[in-house]
Biopython code that builds the backbone (N, CA, C, O; Angstrom):
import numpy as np
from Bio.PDB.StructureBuilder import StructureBuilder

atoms = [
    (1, "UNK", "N", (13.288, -9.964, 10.066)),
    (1, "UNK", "CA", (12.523, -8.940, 9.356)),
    (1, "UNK", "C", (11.785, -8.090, 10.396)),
    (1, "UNK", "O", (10.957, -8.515, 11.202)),
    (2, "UNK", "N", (12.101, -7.143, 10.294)),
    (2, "UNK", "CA", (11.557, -6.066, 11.204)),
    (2, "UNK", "C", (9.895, -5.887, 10.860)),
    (2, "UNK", "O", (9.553, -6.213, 9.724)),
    (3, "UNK", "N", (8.596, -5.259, 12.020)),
    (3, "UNK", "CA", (7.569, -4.945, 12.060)),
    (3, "UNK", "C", (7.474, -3.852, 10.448)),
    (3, "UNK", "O", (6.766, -4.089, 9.470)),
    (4, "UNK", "N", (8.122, -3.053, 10.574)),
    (4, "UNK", "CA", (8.047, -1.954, 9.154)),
    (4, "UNK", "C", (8.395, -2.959, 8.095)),
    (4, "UNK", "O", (7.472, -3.190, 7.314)),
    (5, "UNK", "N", (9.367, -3.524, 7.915)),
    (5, "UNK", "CA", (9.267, -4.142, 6.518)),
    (5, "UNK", "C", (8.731, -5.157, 5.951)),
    (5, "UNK", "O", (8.708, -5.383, 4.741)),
    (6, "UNK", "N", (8.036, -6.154, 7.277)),
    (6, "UNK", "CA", (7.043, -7.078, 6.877)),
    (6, "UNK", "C", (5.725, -6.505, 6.331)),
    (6, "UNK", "O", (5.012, -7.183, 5.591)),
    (7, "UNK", "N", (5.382, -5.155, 6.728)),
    (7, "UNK", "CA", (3.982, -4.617, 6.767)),
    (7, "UNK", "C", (4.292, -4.174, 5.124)),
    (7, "UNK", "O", (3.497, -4.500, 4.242)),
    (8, "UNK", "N", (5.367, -3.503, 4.869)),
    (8, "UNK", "CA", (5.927, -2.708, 3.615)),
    (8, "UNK", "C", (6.046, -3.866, 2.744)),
    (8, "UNK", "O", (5.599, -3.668, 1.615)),
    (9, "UNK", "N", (6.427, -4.777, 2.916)),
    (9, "UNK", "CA", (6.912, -6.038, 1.372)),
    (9, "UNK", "C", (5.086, -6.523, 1.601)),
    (9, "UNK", "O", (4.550, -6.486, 0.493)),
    (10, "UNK", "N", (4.450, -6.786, 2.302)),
    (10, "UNK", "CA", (3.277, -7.275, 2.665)),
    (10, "UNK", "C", (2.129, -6.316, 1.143)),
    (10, "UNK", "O", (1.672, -6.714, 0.071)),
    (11, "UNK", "N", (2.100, -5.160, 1.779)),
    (11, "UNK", "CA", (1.489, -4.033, 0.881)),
    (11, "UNK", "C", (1.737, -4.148, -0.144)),
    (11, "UNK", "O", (0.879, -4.370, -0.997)),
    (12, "UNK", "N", (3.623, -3.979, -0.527)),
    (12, "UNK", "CA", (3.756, -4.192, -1.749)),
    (12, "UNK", "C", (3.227, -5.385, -2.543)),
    (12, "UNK", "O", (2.416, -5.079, -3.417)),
    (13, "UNK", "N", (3.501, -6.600, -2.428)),
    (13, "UNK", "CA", (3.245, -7.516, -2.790)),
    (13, "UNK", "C", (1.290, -7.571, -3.028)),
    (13, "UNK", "O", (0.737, -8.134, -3.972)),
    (14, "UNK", "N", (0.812, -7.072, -2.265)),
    (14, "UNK", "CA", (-0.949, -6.880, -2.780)),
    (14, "UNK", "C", (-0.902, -5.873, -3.621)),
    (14, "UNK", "O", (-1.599, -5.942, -4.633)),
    (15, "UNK", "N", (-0.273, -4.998, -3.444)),
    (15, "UNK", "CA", (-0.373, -3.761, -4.380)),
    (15, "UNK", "C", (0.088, -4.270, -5.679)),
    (15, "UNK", "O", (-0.789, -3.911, -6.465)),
    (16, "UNK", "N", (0.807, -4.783, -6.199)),
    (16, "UNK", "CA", (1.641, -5.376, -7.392)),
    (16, "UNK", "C", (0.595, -6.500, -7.858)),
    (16, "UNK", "O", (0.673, -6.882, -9.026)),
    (17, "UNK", "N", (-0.406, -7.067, -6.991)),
    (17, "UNK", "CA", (-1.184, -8.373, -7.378)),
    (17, "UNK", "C", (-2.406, -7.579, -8.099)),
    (17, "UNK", "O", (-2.988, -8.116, -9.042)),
    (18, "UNK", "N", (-2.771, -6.328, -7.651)),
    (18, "UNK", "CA", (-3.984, -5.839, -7.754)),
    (18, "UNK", "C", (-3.443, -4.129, -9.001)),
    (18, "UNK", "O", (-3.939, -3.056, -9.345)),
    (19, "UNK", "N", (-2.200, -4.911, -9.215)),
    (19, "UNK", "CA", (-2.106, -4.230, -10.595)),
    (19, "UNK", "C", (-2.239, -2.259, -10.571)),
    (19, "UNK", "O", (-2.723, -1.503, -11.414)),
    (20, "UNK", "N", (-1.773, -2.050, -9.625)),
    (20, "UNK", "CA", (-2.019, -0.464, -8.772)),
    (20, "UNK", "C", (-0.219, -0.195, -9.070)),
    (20, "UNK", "O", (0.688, -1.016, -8.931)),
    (21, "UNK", "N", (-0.158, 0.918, -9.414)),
    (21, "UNK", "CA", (1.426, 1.304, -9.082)),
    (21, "UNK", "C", (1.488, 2.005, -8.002)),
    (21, "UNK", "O", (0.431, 2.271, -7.429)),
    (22, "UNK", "N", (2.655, 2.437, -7.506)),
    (22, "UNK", "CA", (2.604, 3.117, -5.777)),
    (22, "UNK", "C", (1.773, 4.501, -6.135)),
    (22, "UNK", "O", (0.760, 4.775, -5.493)),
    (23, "UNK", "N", (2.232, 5.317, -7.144)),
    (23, "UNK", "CA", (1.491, 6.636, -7.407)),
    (23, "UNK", "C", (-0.291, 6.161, -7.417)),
    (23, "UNK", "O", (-1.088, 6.855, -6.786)),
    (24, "UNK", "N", (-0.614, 5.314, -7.953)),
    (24, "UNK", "CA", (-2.022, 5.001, -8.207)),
    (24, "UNK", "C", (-3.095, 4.994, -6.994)),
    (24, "UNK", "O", (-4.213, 5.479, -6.825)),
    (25, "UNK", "N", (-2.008, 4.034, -6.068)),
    (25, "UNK", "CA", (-2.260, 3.471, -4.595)),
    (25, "UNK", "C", (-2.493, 4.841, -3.334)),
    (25, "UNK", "O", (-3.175, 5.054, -2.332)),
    (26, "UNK", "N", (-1.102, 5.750, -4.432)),
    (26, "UNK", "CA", (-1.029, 6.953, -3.020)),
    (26, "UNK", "C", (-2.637, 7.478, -3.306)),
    (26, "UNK", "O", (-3.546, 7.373, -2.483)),
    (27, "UNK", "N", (-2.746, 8.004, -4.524)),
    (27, "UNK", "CA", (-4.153, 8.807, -5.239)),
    (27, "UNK", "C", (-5.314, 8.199, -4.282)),
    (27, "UNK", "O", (-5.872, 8.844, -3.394)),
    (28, "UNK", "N", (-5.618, 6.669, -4.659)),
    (28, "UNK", "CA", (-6.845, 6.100, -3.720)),
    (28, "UNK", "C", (-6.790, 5.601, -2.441)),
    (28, "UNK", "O", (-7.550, 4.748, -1.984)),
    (29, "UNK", "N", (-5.837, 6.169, -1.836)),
    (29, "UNK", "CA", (-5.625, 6.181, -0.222)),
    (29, "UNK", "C", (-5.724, 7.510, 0.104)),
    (29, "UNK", "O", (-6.167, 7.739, 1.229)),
    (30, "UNK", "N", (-5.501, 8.218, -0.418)),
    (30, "UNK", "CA", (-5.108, 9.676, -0.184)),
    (30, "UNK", "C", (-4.134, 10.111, 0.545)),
    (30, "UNK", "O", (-4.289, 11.063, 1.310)),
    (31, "UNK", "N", (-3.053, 9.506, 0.415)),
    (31, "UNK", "CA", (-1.870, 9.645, 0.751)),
    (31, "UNK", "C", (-0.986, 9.836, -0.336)),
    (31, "UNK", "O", (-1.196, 9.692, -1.540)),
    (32, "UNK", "N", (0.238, 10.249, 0.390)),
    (32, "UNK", "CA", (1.442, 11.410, -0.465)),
    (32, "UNK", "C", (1.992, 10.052, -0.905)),
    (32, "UNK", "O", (2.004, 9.043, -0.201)),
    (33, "UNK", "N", (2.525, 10.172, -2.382)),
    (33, "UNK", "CA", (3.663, 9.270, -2.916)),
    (33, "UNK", "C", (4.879, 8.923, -1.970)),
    (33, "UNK", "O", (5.448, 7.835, -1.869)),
    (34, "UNK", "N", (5.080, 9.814, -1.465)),
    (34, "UNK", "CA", (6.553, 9.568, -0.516)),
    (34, "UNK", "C", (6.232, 8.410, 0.840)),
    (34, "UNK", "O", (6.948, 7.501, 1.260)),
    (35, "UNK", "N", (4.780, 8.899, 1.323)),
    (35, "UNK", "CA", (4.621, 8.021, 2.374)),
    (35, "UNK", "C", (4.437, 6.574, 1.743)),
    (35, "UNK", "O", (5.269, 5.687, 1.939)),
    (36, "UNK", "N", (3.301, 6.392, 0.976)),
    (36, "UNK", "CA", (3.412, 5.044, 0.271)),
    (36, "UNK", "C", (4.972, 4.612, -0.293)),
    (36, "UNK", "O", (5.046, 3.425, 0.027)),
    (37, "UNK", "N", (5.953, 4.894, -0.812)),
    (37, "UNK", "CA", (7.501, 4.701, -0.760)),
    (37, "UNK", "C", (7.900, 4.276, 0.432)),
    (37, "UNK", "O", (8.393, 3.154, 0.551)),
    (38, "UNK", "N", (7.760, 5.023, 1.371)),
    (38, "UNK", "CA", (8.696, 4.923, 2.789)),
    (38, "UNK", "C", (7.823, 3.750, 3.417)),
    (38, "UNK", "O", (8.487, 3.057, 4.188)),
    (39, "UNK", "N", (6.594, 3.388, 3.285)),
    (39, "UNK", "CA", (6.319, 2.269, 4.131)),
    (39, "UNK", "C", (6.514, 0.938, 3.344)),
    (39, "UNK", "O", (6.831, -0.131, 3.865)),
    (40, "UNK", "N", (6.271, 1.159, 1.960)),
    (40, "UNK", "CA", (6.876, -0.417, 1.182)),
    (40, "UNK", "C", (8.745, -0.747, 1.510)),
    (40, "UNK", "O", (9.422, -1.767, 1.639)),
    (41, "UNK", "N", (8.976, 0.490, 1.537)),
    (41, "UNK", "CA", (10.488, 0.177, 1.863)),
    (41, "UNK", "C", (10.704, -0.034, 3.150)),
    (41, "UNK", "O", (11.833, -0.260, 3.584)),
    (42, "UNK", "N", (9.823, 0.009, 3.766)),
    (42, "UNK", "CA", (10.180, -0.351, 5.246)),
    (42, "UNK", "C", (11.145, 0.666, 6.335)),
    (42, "UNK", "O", (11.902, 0.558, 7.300)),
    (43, "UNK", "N", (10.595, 1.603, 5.530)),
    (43, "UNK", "CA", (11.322, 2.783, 6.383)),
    (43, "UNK", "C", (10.611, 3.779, 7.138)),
    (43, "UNK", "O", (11.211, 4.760, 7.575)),
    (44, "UNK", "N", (9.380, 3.605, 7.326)),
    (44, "UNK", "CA", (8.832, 4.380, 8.008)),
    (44, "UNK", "C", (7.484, 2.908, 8.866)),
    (44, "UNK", "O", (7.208, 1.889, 8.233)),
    (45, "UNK", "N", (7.003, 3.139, 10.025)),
    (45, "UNK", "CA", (5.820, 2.266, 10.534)),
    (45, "UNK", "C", (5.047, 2.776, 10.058)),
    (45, "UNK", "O", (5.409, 3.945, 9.922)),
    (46, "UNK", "N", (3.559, 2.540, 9.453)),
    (46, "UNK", "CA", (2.328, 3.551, 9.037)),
    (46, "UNK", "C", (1.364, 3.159, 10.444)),
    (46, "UNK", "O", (1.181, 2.148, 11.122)),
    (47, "UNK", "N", (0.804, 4.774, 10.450)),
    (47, "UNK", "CA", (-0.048, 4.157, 11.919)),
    (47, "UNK", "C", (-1.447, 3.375, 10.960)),
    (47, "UNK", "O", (-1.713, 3.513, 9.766)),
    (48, "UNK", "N", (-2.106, 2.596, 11.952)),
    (48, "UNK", "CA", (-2.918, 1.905, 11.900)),
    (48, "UNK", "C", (-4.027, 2.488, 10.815)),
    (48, "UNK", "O", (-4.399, 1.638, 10.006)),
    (49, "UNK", "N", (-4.653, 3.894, 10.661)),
    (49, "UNK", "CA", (-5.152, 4.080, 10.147)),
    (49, "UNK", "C", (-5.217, 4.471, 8.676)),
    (49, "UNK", "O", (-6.075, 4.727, 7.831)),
    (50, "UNK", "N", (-3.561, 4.371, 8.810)),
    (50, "UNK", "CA", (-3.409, 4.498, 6.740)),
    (50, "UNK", "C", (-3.192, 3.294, 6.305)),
    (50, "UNK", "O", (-3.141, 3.047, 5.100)),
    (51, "UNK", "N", (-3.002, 2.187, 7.448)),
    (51, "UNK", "CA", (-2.757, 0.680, 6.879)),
    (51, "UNK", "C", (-4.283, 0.331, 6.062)),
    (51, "UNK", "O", (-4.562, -0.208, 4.991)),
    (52, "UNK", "N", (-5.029, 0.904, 7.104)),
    (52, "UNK", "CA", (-6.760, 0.920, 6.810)),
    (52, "UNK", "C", (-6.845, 1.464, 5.260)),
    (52, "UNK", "O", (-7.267, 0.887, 4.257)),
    (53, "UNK", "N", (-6.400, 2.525, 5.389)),
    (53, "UNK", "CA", (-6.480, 3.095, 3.796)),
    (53, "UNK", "C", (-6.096, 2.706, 2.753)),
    (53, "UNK", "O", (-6.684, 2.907, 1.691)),
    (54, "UNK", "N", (-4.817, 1.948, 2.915)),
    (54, "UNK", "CA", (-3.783, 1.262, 1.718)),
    (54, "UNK", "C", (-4.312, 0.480, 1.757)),
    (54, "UNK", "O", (-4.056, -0.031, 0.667)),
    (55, "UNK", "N", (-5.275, -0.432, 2.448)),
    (55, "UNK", "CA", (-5.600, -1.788, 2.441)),
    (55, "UNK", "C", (-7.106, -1.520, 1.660)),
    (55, "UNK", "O", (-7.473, -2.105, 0.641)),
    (56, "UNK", "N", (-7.739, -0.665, 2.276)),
    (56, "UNK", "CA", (-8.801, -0.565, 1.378)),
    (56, "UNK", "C", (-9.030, -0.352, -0.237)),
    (56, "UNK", "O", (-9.796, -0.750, -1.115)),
    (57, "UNK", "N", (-7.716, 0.658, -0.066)),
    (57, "UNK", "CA", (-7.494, 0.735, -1.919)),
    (57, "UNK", "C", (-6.868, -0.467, -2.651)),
    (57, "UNK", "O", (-6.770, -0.648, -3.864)),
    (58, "UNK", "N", (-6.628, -0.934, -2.037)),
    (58, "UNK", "CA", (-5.976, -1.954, -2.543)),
    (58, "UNK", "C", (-7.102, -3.190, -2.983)),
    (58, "UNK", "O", (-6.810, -3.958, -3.900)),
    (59, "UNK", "N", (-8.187, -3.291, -2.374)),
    (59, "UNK", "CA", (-9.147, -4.168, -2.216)),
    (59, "UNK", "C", (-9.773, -3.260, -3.904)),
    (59, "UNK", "O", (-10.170, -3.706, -4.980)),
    (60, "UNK", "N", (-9.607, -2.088, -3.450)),
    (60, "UNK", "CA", (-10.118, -1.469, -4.979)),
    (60, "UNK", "C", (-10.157, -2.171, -6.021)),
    (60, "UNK", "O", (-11.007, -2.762, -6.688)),
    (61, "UNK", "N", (-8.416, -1.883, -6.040)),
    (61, "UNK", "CA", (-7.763, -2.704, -7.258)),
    (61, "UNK", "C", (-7.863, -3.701, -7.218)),
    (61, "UNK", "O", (-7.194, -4.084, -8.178)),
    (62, "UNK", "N", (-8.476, -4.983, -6.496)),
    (62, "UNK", "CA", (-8.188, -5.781, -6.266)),
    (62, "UNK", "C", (-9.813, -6.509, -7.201)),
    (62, "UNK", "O", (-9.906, -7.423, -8.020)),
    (63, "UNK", "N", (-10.676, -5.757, -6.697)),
    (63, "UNK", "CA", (-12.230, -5.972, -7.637)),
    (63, "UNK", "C", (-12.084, -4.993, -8.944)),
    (63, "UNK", "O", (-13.037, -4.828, -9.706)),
    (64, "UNK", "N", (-11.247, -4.574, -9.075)),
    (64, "UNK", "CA", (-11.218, -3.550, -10.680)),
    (64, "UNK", "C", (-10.679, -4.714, -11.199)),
    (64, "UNK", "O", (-11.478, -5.142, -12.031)),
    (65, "UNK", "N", (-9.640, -5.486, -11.106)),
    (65, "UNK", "CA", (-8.553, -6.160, -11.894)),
    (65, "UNK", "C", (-9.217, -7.653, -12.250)),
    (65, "UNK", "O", (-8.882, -8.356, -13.204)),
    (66, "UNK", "N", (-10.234, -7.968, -11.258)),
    (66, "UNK", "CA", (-10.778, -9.502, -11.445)),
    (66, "UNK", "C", (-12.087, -9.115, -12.911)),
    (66, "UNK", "O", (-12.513, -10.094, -13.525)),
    (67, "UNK", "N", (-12.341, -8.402, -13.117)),
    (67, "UNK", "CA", (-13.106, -7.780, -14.230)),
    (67, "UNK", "C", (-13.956, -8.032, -13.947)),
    (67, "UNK", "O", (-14.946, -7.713, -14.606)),
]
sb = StructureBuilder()
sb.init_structure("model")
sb.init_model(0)
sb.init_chain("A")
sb.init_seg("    ")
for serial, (resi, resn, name, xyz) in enumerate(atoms, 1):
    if name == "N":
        sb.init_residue(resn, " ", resi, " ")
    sb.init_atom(name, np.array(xyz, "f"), 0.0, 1.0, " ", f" {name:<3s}", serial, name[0])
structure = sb.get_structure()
């Protein structure tokens, strides 16, 4: 498993726990739908600082969903 698609199934898999769809995820990262696509698929590396972002939104969803 390559560096991009461990990071991409990684995301996905929190993103899917914390109940966010990729469009939801792009909105509270502030990133484009396409980039959130291309890094769950493991087709693009995200630099360090949108990992920061996806990870933070994700933590979003992550305290929205525990109620």
């Amino acid at each position: 498993m390559t560096v991009e698609s461990h990071i991409g199934a990684t995301l996905a898999a929190l993103r899917t726990r914390a109940d966010l769809s990729q469009a939801e995820l792009a909105l509270l990262a502030g990133a484009p739908l396409a980039t959130v696509v291309g890094v769950e698929s493991g087709a693009m590396e995200p630099p360090a600082g949108l990992v920061a972002r996806l990870t933070a939104a994700i933590a979003i969803g992550l305290r929205g969903s525990t109620g």
